[in-house]
N, CA, C and O atoms as CSV, one atom per row, in Angstrom:
chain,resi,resn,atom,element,x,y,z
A,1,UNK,N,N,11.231,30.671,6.525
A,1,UNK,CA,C,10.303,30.883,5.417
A,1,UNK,C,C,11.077,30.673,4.116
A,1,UNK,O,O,12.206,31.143,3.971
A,2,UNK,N,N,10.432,29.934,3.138
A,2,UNK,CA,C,11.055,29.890,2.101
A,2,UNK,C,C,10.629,30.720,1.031
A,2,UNK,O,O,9.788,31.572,1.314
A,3,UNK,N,N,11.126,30.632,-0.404
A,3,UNK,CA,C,10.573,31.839,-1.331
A,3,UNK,C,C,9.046,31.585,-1.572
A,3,UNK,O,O,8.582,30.478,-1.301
A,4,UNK,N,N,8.401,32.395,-1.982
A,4,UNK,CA,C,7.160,32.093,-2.074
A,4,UNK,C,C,6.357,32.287,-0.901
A,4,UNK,O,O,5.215,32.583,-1.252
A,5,UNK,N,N,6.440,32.258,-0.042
A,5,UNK,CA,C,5.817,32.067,1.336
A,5,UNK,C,C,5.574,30.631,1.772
A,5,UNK,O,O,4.689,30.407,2.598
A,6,UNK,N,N,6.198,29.790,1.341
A,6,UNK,CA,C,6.127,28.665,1.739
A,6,UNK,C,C,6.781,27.984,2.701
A,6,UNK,O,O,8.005,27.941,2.815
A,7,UNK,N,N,5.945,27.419,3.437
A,7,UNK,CA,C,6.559,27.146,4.930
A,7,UNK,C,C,7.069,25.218,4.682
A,7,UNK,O,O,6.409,24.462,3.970
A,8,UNK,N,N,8.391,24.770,5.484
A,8,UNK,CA,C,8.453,23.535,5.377
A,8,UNK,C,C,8.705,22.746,6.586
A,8,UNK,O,O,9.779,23.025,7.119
A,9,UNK,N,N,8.028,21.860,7.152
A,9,UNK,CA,C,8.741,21.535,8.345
A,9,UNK,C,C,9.479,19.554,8.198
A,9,UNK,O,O,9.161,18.543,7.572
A,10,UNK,N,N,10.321,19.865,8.981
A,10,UNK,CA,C,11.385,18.156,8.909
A,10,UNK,C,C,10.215,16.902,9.041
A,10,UNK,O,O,9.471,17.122,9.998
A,11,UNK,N,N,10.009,16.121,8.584
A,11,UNK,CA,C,9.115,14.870,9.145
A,11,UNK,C,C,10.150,13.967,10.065
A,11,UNK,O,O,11.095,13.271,9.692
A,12,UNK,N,N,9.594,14.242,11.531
A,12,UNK,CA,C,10.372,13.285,12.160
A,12,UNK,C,C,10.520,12.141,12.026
A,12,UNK,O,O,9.544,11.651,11.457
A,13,UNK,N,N,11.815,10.927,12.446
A,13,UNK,CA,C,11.266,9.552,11.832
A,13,UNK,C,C,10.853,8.753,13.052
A,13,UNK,O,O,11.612,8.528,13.995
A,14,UNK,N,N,9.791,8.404,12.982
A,14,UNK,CA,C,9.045,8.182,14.227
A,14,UNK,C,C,7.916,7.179,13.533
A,14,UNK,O,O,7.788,6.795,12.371
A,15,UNK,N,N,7.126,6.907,14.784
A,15,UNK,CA,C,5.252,5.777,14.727
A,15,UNK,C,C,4.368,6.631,14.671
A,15,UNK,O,O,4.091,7.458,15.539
A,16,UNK,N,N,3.650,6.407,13.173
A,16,UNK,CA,C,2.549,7.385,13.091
A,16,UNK,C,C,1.563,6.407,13.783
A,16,UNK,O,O,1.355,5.276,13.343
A,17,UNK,N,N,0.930,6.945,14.963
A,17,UNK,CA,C,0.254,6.443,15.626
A,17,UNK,C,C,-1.547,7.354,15.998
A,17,UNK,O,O,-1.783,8.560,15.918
A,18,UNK,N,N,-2.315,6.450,16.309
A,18,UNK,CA,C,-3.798,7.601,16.463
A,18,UNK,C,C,-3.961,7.251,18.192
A,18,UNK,O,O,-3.803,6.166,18.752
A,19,UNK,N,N,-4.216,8.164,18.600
A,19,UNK,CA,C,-4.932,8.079,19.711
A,19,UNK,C,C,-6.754,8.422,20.036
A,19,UNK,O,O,-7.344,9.499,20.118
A,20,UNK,N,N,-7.241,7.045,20.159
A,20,UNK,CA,C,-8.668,7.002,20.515
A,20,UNK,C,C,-8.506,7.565,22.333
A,20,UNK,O,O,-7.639,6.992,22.992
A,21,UNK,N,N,-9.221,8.484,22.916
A,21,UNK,CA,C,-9.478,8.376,23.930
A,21,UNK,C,C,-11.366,9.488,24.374
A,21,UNK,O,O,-11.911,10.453,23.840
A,22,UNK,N,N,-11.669,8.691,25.449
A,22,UNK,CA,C,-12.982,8.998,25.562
A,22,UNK,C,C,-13.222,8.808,27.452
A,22,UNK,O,O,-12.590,7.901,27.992
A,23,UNK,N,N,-13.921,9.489,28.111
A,23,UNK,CA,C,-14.022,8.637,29.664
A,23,UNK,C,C,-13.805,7.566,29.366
A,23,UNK,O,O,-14.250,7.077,28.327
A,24,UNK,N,N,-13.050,6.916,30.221
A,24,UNK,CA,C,-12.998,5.145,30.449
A,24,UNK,C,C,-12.693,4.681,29.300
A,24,UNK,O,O,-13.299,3.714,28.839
A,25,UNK,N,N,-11.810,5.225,28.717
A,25,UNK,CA,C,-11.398,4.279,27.077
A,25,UNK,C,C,-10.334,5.127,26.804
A,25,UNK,O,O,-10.559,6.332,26.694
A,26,UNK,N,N,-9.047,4.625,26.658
A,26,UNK,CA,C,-7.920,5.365,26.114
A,26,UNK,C,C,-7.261,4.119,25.256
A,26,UNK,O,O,-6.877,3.159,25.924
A,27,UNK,N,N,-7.071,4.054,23.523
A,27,UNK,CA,C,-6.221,3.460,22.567
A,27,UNK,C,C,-5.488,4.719,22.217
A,27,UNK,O,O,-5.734,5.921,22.111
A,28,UNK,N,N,-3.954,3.475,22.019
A,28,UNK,CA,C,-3.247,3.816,21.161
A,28,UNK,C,C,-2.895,2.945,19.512
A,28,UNK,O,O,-2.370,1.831,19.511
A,29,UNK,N,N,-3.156,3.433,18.632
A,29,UNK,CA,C,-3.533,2.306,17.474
A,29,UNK,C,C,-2.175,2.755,16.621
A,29,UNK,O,O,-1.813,3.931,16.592
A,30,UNK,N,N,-1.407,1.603,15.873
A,30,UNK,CA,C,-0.692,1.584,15.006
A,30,UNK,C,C,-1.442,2.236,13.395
A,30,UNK,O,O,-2.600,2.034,13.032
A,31,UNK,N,N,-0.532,2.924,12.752
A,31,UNK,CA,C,-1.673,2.886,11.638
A,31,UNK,C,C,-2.062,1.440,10.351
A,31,UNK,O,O,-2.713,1.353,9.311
A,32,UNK,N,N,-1.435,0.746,10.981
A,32,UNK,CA,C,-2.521,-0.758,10.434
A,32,UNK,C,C,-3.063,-1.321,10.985
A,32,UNK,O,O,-3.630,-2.289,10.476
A,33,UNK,N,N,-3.222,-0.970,12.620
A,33,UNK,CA,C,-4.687,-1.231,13.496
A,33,UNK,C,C,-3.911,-1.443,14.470
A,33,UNK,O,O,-4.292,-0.648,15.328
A,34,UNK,N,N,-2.852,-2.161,14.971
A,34,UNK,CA,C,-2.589,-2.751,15.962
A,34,UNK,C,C,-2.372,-2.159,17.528
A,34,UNK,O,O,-1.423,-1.381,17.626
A,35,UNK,N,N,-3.046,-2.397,18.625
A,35,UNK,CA,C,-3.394,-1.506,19.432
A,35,UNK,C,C,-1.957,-1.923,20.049
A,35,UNK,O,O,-1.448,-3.043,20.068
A,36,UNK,N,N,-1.330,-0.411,20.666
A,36,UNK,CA,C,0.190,0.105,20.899
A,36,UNK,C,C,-0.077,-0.027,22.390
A,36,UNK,O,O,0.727,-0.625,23.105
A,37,UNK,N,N,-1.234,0.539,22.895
A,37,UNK,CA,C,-1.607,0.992,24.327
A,37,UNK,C,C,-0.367,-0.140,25.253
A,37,UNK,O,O,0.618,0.414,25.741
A,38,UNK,N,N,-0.451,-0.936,25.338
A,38,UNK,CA,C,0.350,-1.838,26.798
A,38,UNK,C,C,1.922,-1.651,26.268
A,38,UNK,O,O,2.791,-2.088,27.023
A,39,UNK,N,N,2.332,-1.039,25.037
A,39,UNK,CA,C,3.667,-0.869,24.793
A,39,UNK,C,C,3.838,0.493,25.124
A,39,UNK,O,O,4.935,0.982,25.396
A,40,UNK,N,N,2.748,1.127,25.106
A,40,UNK,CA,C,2.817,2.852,25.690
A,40,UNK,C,C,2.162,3.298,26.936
A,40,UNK,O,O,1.286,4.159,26.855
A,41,UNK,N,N,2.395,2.953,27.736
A,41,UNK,CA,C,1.458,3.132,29.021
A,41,UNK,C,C,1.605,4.759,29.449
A,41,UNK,O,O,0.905,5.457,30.183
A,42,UNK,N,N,2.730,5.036,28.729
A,42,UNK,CA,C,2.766,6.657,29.568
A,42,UNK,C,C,1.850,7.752,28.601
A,42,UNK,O,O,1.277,8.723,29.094
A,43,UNK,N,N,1.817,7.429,27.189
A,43,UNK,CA,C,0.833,8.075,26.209
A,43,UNK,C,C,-0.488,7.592,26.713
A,43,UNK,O,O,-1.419,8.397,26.721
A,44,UNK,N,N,-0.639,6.623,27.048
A,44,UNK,CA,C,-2.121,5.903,27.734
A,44,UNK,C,C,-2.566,6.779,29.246
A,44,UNK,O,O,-3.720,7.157,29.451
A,45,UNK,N,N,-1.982,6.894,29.745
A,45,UNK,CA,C,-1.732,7.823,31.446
A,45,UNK,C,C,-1.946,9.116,30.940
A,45,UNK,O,O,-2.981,9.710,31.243
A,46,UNK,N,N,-1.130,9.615,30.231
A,46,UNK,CA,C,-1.312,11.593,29.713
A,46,UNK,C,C,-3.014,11.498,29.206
A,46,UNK,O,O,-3.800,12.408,29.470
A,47,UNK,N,N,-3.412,10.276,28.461
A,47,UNK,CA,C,-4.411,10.688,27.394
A,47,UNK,C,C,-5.638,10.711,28.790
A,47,UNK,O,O,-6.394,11.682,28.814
A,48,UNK,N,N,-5.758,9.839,29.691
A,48,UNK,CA,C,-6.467,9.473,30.489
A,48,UNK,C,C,-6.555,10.944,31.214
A,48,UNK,O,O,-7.622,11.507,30.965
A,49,UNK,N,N,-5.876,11.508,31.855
A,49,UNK,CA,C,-5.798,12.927,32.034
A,49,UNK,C,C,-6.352,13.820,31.325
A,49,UNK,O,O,-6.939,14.624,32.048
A,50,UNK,N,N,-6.481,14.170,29.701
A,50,UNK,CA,C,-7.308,14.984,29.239
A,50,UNK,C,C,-8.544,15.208,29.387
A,50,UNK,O,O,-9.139,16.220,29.018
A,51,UNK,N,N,-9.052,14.150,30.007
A,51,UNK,CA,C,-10.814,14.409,30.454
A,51,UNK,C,C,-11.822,14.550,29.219
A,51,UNK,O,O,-12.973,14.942,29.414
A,52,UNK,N,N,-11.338,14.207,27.898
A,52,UNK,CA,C,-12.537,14.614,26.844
A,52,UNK,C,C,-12.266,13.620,25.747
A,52,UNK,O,O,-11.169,13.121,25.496
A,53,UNK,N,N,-13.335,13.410,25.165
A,53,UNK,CA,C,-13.673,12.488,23.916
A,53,UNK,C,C,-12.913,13.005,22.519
A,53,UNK,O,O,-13.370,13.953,21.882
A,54,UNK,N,N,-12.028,12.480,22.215
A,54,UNK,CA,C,-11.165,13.323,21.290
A,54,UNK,C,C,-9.944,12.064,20.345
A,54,UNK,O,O,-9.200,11.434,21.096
A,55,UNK,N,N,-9.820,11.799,18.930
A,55,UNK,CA,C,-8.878,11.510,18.354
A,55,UNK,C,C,-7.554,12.185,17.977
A,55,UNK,O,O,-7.737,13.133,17.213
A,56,UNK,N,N,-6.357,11.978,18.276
A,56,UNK,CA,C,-5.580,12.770,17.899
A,56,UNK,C,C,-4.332,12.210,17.068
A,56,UNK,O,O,-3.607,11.577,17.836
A,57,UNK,N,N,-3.837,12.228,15.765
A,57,UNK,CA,C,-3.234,11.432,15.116
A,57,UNK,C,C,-1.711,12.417,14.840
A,57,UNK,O,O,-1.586,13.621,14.612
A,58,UNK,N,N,-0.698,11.334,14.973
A,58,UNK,CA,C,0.625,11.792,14.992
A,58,UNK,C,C,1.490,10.959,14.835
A,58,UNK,O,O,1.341,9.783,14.503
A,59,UNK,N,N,2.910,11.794,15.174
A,59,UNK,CA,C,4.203,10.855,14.969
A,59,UNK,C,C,4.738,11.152,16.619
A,59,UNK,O,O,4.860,12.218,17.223
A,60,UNK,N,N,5.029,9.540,17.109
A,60,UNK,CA,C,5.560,9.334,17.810
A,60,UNK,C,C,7.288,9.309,17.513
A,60,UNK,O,O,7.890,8.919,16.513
A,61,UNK,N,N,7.779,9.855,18.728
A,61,UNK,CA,C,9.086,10.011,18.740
A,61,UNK,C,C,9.733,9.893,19.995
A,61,UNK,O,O,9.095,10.096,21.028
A,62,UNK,N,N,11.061,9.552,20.016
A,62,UNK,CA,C,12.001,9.633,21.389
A,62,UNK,C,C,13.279,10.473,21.247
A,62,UNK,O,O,14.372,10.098,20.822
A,63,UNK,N,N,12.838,11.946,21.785
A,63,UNK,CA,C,14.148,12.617,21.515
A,63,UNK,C,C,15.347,12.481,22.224
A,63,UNK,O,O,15.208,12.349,23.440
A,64,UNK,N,N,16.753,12.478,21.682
A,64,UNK,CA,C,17.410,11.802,22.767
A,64,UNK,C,C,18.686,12.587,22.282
A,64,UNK,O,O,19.053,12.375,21.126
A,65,UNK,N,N,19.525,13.638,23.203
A,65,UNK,CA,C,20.504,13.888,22.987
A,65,UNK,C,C,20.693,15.072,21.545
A,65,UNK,O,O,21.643,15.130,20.764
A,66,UNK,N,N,19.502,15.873,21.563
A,66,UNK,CA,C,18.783,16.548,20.110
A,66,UNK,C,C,18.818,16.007,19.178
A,66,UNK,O,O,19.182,16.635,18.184
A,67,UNK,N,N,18.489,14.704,19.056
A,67,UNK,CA,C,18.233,14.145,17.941
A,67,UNK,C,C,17.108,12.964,18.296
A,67,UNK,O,O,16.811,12.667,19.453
A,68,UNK,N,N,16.504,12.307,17.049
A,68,UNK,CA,C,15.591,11.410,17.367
A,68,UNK,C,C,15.897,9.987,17.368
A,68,UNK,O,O,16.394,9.328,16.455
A,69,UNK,N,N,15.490,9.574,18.640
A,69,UNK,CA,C,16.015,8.236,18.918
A,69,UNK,C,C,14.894,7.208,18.269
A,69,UNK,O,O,13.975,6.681,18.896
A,70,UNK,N,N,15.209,7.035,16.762
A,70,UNK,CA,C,14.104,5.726,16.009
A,70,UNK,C,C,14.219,4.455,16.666
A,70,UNK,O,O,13.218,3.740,16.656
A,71,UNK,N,N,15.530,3.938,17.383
A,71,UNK,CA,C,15.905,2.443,17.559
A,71,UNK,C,C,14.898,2.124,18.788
A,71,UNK,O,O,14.111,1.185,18.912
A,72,UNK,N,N,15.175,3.198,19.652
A,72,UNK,CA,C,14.781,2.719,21.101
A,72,UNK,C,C,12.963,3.243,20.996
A,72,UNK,O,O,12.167,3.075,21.921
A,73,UNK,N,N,12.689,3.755,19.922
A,73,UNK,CA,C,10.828,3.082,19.718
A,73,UNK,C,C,10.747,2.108,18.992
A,73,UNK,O,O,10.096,1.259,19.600
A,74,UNK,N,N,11.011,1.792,18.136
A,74,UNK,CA,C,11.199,0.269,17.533
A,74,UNK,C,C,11.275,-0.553,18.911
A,74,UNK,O,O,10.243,-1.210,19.041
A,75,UNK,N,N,12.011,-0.694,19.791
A,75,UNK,CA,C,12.095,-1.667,20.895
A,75,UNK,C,C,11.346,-1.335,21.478
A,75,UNK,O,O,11.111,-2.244,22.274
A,76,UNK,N,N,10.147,0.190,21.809
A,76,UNK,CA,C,9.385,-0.073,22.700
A,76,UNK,C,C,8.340,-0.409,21.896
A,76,UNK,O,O,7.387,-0.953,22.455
A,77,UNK,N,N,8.284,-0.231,20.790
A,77,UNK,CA,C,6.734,-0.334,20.598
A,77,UNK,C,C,6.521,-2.120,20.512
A,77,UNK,O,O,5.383,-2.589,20.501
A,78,UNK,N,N,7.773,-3.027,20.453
A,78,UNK,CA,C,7.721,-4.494,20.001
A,78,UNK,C,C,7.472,-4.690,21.887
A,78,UNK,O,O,7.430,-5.904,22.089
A,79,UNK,N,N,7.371,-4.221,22.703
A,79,UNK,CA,C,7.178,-4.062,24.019
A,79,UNK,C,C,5.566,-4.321,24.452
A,79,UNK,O,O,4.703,-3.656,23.878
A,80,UNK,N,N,5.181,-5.323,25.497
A,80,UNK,CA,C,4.063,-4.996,26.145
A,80,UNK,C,C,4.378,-4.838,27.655
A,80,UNK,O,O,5.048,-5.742,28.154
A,81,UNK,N,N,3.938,-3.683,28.551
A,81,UNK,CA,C,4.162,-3.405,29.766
A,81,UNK,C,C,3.708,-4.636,30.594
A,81,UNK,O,O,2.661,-5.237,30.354
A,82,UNK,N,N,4.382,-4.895,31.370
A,82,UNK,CA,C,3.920,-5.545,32.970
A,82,UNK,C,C,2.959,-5.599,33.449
A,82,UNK,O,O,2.165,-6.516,33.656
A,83,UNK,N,N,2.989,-3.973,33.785
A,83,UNK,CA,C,1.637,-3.039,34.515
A,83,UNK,C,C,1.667,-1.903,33.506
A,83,UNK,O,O,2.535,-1.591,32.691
A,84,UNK,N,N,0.389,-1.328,33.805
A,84,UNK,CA,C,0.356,-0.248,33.413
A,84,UNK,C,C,0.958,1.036,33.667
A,84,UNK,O,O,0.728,2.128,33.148
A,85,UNK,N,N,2.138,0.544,34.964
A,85,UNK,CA,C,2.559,1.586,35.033
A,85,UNK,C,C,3.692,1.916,34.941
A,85,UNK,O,O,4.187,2.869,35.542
A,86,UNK,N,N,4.555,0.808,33.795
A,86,UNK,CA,C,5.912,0.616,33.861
A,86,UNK,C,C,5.905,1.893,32.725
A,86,UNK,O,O,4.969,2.150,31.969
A,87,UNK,N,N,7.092,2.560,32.805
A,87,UNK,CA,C,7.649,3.586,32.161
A,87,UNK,C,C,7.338,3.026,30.485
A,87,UNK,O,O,7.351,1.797,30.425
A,88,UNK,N,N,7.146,3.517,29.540
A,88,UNK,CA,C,7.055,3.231,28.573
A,88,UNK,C,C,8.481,3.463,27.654
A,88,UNK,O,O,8.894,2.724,26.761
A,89,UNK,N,N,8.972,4.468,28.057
A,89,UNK,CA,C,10.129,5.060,27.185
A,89,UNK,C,C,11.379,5.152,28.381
A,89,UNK,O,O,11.362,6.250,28.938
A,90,UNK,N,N,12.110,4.522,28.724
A,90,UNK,CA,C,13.574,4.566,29.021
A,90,UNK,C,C,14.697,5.440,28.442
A,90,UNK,O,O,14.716,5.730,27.246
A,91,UNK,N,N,15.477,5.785,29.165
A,91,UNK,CA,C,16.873,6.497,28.586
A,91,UNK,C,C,17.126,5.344,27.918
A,91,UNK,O,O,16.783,4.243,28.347
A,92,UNK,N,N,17.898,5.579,26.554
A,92,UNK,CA,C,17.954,4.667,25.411
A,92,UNK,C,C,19.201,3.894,25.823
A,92,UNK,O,O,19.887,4.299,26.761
A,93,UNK,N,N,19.478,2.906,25.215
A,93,UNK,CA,C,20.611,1.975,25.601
A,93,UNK,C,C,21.262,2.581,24.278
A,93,UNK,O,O,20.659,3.191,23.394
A,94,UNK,N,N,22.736,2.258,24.336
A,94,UNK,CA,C,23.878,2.330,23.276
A,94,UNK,C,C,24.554,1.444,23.402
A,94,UNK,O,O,25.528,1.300,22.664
């Protein structure tokens, strides 16, 4: 807590990304439109699981070693999967 009662939290550096998902429809959208979904198949798989019609907007991240791994989403998000069921996020290369 800071003085005042003011609360602050870190902005991770990460893909602010939205997730559209609905039955039978799961996007993942860049925030200048560009659909992420086949570079994220495992955010696409979790969302498909929630079972409900719902937007949810955020920052994507890859934590790695307590810290945030920016490089190795940059390489996934320039990524389109195979299948849908290739891992989206890998242990990061160095």
């Amino acid at each position: 807590m800071l003085p005042g009662h003011l609360v602050a939290e870190q902005k991770p550096d990460g893909f602010r990304c939205i997730l559209f998902t609905r039955p039978g429809l799961v996007m993942v959208q860049s925030r200048q439109g560009a659909d992420l979904t086949a570079a994220l198949p495992d955010i696409a798989a979790a969302a498909v699981g929630l079972g409900e019609a719902l937007v949810l907007d955020g920052e994507l991240v890859v934590p790695y070693e307590g810290r945030v791994h920016f490089a190795q989403l940059q390489r996934q998000a320039r990524l389109r999967a195979a299948t849908p069921f290739m891992p989206a996020v890998s242990a990061p290369r160095t």
